[in-house]
Every structure is written in structure tokens, then in C-alpha cells.
Residue frames as a rotation matrix with the C-alpha (Angstrom) as fourth column:
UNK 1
0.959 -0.280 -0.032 171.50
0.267 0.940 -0.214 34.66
0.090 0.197 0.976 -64.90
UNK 2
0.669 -0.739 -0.073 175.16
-0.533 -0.547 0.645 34.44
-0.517 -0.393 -0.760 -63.80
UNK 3
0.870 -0.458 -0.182 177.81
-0.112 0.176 -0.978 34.44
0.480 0.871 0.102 -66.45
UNK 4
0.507 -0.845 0.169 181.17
0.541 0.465 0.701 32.65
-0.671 -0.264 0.693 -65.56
UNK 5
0.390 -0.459 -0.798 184.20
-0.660 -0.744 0.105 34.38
-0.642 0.486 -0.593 -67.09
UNK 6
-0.658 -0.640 -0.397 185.14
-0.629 0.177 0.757 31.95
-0.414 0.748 -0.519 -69.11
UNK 7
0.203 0.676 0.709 181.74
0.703 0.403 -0.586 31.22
-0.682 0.617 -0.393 -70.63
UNK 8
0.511 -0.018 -0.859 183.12
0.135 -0.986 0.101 34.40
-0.849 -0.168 -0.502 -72.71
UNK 9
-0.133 -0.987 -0.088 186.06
-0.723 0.036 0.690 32.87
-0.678 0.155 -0.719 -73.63
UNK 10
-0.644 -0.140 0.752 184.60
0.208 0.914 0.348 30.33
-0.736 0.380 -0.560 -74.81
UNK 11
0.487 0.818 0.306 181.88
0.468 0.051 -0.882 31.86
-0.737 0.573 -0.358 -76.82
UNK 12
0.209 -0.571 -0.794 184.66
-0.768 -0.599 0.228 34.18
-0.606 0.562 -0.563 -78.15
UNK 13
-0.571 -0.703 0.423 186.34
-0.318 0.665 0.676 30.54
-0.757 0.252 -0.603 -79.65
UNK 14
-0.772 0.371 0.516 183.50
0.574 0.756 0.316 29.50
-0.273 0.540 -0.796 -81.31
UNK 15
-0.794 0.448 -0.410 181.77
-0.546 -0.822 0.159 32.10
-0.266 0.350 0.898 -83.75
UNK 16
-0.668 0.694 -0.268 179.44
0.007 0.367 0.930 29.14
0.744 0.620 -0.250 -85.24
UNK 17
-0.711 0.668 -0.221 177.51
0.405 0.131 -0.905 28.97
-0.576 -0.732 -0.364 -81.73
UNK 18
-0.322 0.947 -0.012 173.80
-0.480 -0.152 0.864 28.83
0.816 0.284 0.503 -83.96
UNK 19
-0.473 0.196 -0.859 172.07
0.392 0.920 -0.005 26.59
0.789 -0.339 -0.512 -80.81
UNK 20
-0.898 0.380 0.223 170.67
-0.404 -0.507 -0.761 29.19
-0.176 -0.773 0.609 -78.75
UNK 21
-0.078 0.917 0.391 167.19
-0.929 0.075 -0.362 27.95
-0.362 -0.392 0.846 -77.54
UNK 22
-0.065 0.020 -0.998 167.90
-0.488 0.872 0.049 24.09
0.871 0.490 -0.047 -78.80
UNK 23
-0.014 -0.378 0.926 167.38
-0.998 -0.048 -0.035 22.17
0.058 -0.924 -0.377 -75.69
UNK 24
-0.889 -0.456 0.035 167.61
-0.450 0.886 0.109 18.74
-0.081 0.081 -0.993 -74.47
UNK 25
-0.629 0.673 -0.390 165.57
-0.202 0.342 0.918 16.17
0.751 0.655 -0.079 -76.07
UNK 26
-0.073 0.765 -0.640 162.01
0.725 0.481 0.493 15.76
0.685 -0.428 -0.590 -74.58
UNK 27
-0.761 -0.539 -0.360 162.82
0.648 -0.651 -0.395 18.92
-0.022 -0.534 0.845 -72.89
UNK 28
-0.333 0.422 0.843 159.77
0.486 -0.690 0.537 21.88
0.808 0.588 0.025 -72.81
UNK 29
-0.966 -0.256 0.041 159.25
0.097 -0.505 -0.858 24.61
0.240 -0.825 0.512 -70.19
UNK 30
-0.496 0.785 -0.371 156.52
0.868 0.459 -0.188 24.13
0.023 -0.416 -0.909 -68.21
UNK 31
0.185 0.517 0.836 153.47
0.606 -0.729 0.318 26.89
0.774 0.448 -0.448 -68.68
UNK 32
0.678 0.196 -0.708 153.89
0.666 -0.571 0.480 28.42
-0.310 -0.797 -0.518 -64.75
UNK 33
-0.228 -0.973 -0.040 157.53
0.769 -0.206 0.605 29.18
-0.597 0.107 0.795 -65.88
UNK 34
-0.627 0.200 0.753 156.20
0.766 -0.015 0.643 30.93
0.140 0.980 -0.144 -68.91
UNK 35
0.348 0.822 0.452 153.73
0.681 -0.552 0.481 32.56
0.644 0.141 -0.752 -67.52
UNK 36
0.429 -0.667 -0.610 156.20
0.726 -0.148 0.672 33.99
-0.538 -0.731 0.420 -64.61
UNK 37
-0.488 -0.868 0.093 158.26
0.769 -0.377 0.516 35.45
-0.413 0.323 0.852 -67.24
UNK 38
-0.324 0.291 0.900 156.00
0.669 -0.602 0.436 37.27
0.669 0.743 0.000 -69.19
UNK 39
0.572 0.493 -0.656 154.33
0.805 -0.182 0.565 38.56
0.159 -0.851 -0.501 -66.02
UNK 40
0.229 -0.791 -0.567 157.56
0.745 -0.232 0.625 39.94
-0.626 -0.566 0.537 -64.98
UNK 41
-0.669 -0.590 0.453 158.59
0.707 -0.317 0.632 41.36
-0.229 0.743 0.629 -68.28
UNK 42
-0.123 0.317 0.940 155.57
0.329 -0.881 0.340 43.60
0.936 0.351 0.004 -68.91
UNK 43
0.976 0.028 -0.217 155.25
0.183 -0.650 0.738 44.89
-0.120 -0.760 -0.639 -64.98
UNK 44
0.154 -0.919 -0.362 159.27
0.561 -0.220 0.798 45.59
-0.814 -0.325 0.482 -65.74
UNK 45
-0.146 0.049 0.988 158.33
0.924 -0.349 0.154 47.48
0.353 0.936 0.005 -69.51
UNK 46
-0.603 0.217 -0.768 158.22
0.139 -0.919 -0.369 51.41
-0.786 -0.330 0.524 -68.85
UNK 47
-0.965 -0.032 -0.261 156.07
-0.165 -0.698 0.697 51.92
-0.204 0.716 0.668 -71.90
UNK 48
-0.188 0.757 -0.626 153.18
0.396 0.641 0.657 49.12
0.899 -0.124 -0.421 -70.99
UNK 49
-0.264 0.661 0.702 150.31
-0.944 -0.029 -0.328 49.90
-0.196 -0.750 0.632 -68.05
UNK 50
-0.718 0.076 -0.691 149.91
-0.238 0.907 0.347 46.32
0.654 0.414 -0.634 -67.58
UNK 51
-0.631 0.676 0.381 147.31
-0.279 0.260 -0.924 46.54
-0.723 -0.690 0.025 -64.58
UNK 52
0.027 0.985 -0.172 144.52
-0.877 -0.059 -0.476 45.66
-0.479 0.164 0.862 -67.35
UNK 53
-0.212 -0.181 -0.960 146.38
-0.827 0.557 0.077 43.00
0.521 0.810 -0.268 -69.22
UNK 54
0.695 0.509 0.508 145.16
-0.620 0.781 0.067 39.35
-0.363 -0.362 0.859 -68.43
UNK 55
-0.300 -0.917 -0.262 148.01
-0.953 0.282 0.108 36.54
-0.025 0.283 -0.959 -69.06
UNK 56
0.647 0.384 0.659 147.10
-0.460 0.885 -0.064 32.68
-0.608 -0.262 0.749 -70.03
UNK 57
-0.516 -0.790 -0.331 149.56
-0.855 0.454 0.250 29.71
-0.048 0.412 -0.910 -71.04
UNK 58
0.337 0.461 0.821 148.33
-0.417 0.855 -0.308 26.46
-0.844 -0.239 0.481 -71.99
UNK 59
0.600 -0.477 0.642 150.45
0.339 0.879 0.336 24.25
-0.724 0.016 0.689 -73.08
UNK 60
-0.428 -0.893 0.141 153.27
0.772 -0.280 0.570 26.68
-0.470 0.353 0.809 -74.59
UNK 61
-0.436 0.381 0.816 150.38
0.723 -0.392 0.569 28.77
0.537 0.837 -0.104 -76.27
UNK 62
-0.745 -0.101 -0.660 149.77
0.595 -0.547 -0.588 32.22
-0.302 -0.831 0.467 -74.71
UNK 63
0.121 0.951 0.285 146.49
0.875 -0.238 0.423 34.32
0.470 0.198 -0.860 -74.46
UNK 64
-0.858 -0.433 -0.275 146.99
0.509 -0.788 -0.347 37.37
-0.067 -0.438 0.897 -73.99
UNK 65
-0.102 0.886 0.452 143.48
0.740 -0.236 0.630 39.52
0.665 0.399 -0.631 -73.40
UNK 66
0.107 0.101 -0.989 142.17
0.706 -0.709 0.004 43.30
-0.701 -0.698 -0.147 -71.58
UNK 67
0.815 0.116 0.568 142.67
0.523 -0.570 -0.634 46.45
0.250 0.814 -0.525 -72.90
UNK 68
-0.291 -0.907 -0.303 145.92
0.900 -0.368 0.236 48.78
-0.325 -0.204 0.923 -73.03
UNK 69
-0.149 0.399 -0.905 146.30
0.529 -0.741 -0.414 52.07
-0.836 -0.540 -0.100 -73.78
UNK 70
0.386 0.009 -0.922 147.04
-0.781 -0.529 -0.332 52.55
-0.491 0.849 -0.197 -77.51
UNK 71
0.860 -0.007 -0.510 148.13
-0.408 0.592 -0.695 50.24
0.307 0.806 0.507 -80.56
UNK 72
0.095 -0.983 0.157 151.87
-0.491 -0.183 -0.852 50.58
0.866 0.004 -0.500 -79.73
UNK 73
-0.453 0.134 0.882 151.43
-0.882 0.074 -0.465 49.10
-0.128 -0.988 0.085 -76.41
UNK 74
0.745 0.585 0.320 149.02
-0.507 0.809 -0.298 46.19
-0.434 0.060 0.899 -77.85
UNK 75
0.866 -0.334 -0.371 151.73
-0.064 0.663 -0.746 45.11
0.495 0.670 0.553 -80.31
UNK 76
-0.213 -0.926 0.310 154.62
-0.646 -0.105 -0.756 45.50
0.733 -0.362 -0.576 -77.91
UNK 77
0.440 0.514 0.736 152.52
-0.821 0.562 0.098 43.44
-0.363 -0.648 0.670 -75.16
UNK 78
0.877 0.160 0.454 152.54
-0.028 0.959 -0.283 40.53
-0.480 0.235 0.845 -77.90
UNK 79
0.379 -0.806 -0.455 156.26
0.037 0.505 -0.862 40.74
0.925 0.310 0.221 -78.54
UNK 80
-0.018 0.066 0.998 157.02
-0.979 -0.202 -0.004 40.08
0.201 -0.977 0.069 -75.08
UNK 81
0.236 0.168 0.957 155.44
-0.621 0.784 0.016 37.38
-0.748 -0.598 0.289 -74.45
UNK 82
0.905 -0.377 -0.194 156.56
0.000 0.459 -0.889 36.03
0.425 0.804 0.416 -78.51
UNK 83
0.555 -0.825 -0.108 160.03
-0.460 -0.196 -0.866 36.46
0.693 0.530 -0.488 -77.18
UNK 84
-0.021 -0.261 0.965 159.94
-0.852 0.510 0.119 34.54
-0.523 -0.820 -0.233 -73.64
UNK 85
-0.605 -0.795 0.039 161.42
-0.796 0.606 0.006 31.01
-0.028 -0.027 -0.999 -73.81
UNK 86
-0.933 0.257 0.251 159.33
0.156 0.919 -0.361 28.29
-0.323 -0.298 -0.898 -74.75
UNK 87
0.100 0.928 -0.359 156.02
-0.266 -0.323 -0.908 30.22
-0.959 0.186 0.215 -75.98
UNK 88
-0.574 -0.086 0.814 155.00
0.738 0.376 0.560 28.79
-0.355 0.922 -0.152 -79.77
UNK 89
0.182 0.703 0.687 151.68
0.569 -0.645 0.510 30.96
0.802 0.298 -0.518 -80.65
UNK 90
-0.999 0.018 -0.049 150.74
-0.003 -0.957 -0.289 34.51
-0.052 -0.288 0.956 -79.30
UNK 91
0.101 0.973 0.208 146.88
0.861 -0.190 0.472 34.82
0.498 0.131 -0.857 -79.56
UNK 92
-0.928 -0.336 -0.159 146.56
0.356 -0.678 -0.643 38.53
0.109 -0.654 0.749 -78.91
UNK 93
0.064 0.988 0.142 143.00
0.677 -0.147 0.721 39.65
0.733 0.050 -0.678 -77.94
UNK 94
-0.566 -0.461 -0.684 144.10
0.671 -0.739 -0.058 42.97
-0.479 -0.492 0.727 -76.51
UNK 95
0.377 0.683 0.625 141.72
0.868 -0.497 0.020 45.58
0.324 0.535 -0.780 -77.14
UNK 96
-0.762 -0.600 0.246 142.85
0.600 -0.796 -0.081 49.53
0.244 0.086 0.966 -77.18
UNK 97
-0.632 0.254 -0.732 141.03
0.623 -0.396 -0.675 51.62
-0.462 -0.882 0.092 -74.77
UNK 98
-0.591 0.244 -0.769 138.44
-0.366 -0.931 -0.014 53.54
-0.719 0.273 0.639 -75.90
UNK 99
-0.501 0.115 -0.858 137.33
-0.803 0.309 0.510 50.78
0.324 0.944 -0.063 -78.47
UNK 100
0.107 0.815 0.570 134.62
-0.651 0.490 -0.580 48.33
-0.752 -0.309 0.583 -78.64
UNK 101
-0.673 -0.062 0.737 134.20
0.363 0.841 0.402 45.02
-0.644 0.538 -0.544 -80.74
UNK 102
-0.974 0.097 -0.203 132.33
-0.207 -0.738 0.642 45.77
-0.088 0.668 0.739 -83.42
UNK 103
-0.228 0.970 0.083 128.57
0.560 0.061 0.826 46.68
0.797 0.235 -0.557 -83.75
UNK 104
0.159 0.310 -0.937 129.27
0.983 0.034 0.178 48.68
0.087 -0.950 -0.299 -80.18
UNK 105
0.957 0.071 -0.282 129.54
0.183 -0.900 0.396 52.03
-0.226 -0.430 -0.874 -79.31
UNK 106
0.214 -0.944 0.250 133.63
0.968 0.240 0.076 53.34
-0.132 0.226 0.965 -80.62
UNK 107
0.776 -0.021 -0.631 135.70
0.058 -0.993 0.104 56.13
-0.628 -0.117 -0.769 -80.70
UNK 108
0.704 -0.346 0.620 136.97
0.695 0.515 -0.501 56.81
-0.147 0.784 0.603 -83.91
UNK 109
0.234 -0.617 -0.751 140.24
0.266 -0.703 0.660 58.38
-0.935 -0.354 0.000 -84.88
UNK 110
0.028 -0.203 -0.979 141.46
-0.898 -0.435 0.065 59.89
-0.439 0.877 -0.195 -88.45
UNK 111
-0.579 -0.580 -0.573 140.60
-0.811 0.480 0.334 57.66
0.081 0.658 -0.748 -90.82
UNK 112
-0.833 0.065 0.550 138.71
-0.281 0.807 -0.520 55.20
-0.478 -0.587 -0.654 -89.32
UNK 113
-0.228 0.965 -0.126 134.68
0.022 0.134 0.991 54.15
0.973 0.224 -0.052 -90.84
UNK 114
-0.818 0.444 0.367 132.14
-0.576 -0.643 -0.505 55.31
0.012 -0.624 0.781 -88.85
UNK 115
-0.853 0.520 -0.037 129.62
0.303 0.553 0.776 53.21
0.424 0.651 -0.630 -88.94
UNK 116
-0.325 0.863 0.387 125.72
-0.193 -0.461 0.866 54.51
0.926 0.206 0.317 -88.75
UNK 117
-0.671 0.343 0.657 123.64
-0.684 0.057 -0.728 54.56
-0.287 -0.938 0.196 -85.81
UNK 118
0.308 0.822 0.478 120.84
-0.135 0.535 -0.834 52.49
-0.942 0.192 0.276 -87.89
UNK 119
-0.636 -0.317 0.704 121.76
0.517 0.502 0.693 50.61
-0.574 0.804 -0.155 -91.29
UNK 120
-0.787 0.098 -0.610 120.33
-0.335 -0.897 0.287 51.83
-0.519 0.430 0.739 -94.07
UNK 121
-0.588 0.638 -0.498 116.18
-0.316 0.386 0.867 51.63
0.745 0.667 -0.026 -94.15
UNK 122
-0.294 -0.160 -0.942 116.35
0.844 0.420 -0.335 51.01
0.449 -0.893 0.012 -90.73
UNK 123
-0.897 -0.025 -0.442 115.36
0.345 -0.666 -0.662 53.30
-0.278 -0.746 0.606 -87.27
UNK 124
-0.257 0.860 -0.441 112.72
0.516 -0.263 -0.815 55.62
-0.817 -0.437 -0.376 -86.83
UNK 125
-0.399 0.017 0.917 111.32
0.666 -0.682 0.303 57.91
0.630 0.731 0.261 -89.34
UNK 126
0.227 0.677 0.700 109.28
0.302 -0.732 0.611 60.03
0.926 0.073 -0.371 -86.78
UNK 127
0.302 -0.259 -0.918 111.70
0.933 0.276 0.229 60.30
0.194 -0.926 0.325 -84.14
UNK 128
0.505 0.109 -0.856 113.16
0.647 -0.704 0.292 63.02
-0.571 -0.701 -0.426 -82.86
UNK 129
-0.281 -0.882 -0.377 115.90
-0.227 -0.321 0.919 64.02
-0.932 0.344 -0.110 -85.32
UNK 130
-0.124 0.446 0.886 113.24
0.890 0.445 -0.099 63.44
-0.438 0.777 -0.452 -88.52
UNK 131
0.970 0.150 -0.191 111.78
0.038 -0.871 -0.490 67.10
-0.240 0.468 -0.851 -89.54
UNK 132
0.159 -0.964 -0.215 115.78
-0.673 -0.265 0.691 67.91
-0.723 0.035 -0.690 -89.31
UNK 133
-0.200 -0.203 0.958 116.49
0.302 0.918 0.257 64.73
-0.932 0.341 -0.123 -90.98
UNK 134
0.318 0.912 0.259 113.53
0.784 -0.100 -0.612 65.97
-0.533 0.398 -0.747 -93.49
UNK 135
0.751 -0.212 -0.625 114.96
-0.145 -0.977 0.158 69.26
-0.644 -0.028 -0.764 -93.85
UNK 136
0.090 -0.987 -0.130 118.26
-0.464 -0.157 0.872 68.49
-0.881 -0.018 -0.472 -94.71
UNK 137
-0.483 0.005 0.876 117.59
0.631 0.696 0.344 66.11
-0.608 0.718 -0.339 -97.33
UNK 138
0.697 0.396 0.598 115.00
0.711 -0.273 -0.648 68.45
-0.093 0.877 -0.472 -99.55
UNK 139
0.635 -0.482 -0.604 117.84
-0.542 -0.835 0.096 71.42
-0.550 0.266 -0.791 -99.01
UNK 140
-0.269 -0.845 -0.462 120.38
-0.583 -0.239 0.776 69.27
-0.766 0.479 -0.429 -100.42
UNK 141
-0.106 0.547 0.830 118.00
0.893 0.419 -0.162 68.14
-0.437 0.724 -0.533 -103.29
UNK 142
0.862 0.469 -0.191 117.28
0.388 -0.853 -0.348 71.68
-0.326 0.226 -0.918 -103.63
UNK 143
0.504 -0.660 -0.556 120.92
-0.446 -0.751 0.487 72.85
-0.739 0.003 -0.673 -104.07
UNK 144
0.916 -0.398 0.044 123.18
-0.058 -0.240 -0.969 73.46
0.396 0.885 -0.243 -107.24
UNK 145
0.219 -0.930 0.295 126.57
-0.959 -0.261 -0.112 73.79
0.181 -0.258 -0.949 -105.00
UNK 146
0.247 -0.100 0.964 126.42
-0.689 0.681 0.247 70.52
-0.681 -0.725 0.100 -102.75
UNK 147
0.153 -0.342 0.927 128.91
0.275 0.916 0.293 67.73
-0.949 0.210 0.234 -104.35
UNK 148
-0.698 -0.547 -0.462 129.07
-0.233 -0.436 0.869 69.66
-0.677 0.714 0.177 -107.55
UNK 149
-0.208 0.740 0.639 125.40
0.938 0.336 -0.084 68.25
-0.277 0.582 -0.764 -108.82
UNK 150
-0.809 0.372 -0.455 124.05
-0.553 -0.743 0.377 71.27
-0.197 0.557 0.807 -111.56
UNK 151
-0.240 0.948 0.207 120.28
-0.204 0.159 -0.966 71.43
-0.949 -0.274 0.155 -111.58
UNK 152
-0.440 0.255 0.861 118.63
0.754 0.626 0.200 69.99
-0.488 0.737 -0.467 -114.57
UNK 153
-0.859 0.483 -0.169 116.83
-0.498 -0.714 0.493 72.19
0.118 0.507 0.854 -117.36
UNK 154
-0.001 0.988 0.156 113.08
-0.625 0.121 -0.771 71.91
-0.781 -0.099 0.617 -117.74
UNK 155
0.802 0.558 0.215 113.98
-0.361 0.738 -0.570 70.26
-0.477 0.379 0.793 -120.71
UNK 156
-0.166 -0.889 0.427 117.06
-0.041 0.439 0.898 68.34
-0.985 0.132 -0.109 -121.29
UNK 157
0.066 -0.060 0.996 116.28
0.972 0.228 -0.051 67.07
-0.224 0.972 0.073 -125.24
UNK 158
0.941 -0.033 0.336 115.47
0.237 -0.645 -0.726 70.74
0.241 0.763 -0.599 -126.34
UNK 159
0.735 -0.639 -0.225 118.72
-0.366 -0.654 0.662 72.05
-0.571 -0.404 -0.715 -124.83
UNK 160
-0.188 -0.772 0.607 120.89
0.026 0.614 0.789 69.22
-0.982 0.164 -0.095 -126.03
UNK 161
0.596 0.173 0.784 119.34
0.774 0.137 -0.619 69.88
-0.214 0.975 -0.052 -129.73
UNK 162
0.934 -0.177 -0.310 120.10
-0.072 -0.945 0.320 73.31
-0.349 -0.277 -0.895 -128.99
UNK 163
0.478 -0.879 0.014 123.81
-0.083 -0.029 0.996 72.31
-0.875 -0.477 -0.087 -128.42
UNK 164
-0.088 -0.244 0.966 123.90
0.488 0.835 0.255 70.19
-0.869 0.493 0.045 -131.79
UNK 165
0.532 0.391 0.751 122.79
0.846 -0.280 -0.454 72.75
0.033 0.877 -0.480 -133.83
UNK 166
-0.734 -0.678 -0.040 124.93
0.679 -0.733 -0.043 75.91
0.000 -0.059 0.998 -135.10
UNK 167
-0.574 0.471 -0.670 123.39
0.136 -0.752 -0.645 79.43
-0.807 -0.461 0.368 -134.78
UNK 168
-0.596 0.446 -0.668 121.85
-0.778 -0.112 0.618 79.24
0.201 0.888 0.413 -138.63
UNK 169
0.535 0.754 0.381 119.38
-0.707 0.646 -0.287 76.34
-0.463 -0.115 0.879 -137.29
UNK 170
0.564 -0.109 -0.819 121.91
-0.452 0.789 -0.416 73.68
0.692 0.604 0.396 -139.56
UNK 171
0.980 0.105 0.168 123.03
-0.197 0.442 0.875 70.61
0.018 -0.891 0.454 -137.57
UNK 172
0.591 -0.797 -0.123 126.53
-0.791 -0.543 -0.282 70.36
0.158 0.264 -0.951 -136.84
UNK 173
0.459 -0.285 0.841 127.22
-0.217 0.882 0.417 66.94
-0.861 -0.374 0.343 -136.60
């Protein structure tokens, strides 16, 4: 857009100028426009691969959908297009490489939930990865170290009398 030199001057005169984006009445930019711009803006973004990104306007309200390459990128996509002329809503449905909707196949990073291969109660028992399965469970049943669990006496009541009483057999309670 070409600035006149004495649009300058004149903004210089008048500090209250609050009216950016007010336009004339009945006035609303039409969706090609809209979609033009954003277009433009992320193939001109050094920090966005936009070859995957999909762009829709309809009726001022932008869809924005594909996958990018990381978070940063997904949320920088959807200011863009939040900041072109005339857009009301964002609807971002950008997904981040490497990632699936959930219940699919994902690659998690620090932090994230894993979620099981089979819910719990669920899948095979006599598949391939049972005996192992099998295994592992009675060792850590079997062990004294794992999670800080301390094996049980043979009898819990006589011990715990044990405890209650002093070394002369009289109860110390």
C-alpha cells in the first residue's frame, strides 16, 4: 500500500486516530480477498512450511486444516490468518506432524499419556507377548524392592501383638 507524504502529517496531527479497521457502513471484505491474504502471508512466513496447510473462508470465518511441523508453527498459522482484515473466527484444525487424533497410532513426547495398546481387560491373553506378560507380573508380585511394597509376615496379628507388647510380655498401651 502506497503512503502519501502527507498522510504522515496528518496522522502526526491527530494522536486520537482509534478507527483503524472501522469501515464504511454495510461494508465487509469479501471471502476471495481474505483468503488471498492469508495465502500470501503464510507462503511469505520464514518459520511456516505451508505446502500442507489447507485454507477455507466462508463468510468471514476461516478454516484452517493439514498438518505443520510443530506446535509453534500451528499457533502462528492461526495468528495469521486472526490478524488479516475482515476474518471474525479462526477454527484451527491443524494437526502437528507426527500426531494422530486420538485412539490412533502417536508419537509421544515428554510428558505426554501414553495410552495402552488394549484397555484394561481387553486383548489377548495367549498371544504372543503373554508367558512374558506372565512372567513379569509373578516377578513383580514376588519382589520386596519394586515401588517400595515390603513382603508381608506369615502372620501379621502375631507380629503386630508382638509390637504392642514390651519385652516382659506386659502390654504397652
Amino acid at each position: 500500500m502506497h503512503r502519501h507524504p502527507w498522510s504522515e502529517e496528518f496522522v502526526k496531527m491527530s494522536p486520537q486516530a482509534r478507527y483503524r479497521g472501522v469501515g464504511p457502513r454495510n461494508y465487509r471484505r469479501s471471502d476471495e480477498r481474505i483468503l488471498e491474504d492469508i495465502n500470501e502471508r503464510l507462503t511469505d512466513d520464514h518459520h511456516i512450511d505451508a505446502s500442507d496447510i489447507g485454507v477455507r473462508v466462508e463468510s468471514g470465518e476461516v478454516t484452517l486444516s493439514g498438518t505443520v511441523g510443530d506446535r509453534a508453527a500451528r499457533r502462528r498459522a492461526e495468528d495469521i490468518a486472526e490478524s488479516v482484515s475482515g476474518v471474525g473466527h479462526v477454527q484451527n484444525d491443524l494437526r502437528v506432524a507426527g500426531r494422530t487424533a486420538p485412539g490412533g497410532a502417536t508419537s509421544a513426547g515428554i510428558g505426554e499419556r501414553v495410552e495402552p495398546a488394549a484397555p484394561q481387560g481387553e486383548g489377548s491373553v495367549t498371544g504372543p507377548g503373554a508367558p512374558a506378560r506372565d512372567a513379569m507380573v509373578a516377578a513383580l508380585d514376588n519382589s520386596s524392592v519394586v515401588l517400595g511394597k515390603q513382603p508381608l509376615p506369615e502372620d501379621d496379628t502375631l507380629r503386630h501383638g508382638d509390637a504392642m507388647a514390651g519385652h516382659d510380655g506386659r502390654d504397652r498401651r
